[in-house]
N, C-alpha and C positions, 0 to 999 in steps of 0.2 A: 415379414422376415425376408421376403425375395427381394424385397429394395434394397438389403443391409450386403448382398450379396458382390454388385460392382464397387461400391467402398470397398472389404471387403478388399476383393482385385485387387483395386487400384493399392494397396497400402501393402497387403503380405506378397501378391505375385508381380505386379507390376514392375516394383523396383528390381529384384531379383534379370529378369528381360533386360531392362537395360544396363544393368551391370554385368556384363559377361567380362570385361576384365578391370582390373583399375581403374578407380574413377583421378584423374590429374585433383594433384593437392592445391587447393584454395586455400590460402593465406588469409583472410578477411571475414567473417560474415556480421549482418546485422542480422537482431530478431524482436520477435514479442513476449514474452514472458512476465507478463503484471505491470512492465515498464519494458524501458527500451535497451537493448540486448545487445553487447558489442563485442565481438571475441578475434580473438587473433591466435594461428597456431602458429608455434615457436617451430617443431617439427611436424611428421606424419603422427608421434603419439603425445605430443604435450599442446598446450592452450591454453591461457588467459583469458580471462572473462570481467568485463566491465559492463554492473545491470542499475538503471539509477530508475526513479518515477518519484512524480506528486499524488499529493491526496488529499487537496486543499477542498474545504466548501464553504459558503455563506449561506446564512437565511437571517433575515433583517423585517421586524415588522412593524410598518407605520399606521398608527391609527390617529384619524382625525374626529373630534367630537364637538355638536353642535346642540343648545341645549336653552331653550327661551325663556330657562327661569335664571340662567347665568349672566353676569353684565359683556356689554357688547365684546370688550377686549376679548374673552375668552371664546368668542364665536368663531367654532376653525380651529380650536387648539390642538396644537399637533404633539402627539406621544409618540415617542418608541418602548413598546411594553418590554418585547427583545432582541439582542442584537446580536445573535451566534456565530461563530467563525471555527473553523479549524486549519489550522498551516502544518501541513505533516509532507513527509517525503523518509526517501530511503536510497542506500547506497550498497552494492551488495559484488566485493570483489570476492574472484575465484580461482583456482587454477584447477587443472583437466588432465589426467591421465587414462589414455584409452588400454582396457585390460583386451579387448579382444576387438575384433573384427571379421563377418560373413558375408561376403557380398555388402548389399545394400546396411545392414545391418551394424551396430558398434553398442559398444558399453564402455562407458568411462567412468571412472572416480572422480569425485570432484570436492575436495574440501573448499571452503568457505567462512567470507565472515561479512555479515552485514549489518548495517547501520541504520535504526529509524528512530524520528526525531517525531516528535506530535506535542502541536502547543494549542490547548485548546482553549475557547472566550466564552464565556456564555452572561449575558446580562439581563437581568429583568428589573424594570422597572413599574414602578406602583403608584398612579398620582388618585391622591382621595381629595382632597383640595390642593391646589395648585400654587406654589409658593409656601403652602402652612404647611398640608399633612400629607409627606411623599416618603418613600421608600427606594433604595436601591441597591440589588445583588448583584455582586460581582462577581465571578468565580472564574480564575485561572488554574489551566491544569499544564504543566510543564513532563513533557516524558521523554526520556533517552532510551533507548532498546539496541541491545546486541546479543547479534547470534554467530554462533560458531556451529557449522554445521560439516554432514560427513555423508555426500550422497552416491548414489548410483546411477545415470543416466543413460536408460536405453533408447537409443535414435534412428531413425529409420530414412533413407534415401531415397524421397519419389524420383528425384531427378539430379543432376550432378549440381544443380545449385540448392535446390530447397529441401530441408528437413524437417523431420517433424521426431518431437523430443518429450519425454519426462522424466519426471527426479523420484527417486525415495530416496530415504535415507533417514539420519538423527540429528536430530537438535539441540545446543541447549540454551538456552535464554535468558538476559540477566536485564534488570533494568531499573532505573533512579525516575520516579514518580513523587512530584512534588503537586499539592491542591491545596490552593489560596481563596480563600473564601473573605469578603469585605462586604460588608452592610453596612450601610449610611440609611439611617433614620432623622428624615425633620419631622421636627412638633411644634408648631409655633416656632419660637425663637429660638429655641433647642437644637442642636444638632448631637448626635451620637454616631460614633462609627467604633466596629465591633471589627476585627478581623481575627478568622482562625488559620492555621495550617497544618495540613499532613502528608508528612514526609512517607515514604514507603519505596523499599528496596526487594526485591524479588528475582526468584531463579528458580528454572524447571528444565527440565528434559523432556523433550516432544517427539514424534515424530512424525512425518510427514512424507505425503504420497501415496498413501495405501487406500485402498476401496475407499471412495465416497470423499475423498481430497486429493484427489490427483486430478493434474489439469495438461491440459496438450500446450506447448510453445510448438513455433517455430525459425527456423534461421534459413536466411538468403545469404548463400557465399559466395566471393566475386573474385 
């Protein structure tokens, strides 16, 4: 508990000291907030917010098999059992109305609206004999997500450039989810391909920021 004591300091008394009068208004700041965090104030109480990030991953797995009751060609035959990716990202503009201000201290309102896209791959392939009796899963997931949201932002002044900030507020959520499913079966000389799909549209109201989902950002202003 005595460690928690100079944070602590540093966060409720600190800034208070160094603001004994106006801090001169910065025009600019960048930050961190899940992605990279771009804001511009118009005046001393309004701002723009420009917040974009990726969310891409791969995992890709090669197996090779060697097997002395197999003829030579097949010695070393290389499979990919599967091949996953996801290509996602997001875009999330805002504007900023500051309701109050104490010293180091501020609370702004910040409506919003954000944009996140996630196209997801996943493939698995199945070889029983090579050339005769193989298998392959396709599956594309396609998703569009928007949010319109309605927060509250209280931020805190260590020093005249850097803050440290979070959000509550309410959300609500709407989104277009499309899942493509394609199977290719050989059998001998047979080929068969199957493909399904499901469409799904969805909407909720959330909210976010409250005990156990709130997260610290912060922004450098220049």
């Amino acid at each position: 508990m005595r460690s928690l004591i100079p944070i602590l300091f540093l966060i409720l008394v600190a800034p208070s000291l160094l603001y004994a009068e106006e801090p001169e208004l910065r025009r600019w700041g960048m930050g961190w907030s899940g992605g990279l965090d771009l804001r511009h104030r118009l005046t001393a109480d309004w701002e723009l917010n420009l917040s974009a990030g990726p969310n891409d991953s791969r995992s890709k797995i090669v197996q090779r098999t060697w097997d002395s009751s197999d003829p030579e060609e097949l010695q070393g035959f290389e499979d990919t059992p599967r091949d996953d990716k996801t290509e996602s990202g997001w875009v999330f503009l805002s504007a900023g109305r500051r309701l109050l201000q104490d010293g180091p201290v501020s609370l702004t309102a910040v409506p919003g609206l954000k944009f996140r896209w996630i196209n997801d791959q996943d493939r698995d392939h199945s070889i029983y004999e090579p050339g005769t009796s193989e298998s392959t899963r396709d599956r594309r997931i396609e998703t569009t997500e928007w949010t319109l949201s309605l927060s509250l932002r209280p931020s805190v002044a260590l020093t005249e450039r850097l803050w440290l900030e979070t959000s509550i507020g309410l959300a609500y959520i709407w989104s277009d989810r499309t899942d493509r499913v394609t199977e290719t079966r050989l059998n001998e000389d047979e080929v068969r391909i199957e493909t399904r799909e499901i469409v799904t549209d969805s909407g909720s109201f959330r909210d976010f920021g409250w005990m156990g989902t709130s997260s610290i950002a912060f922004m450098i202003w220049f």
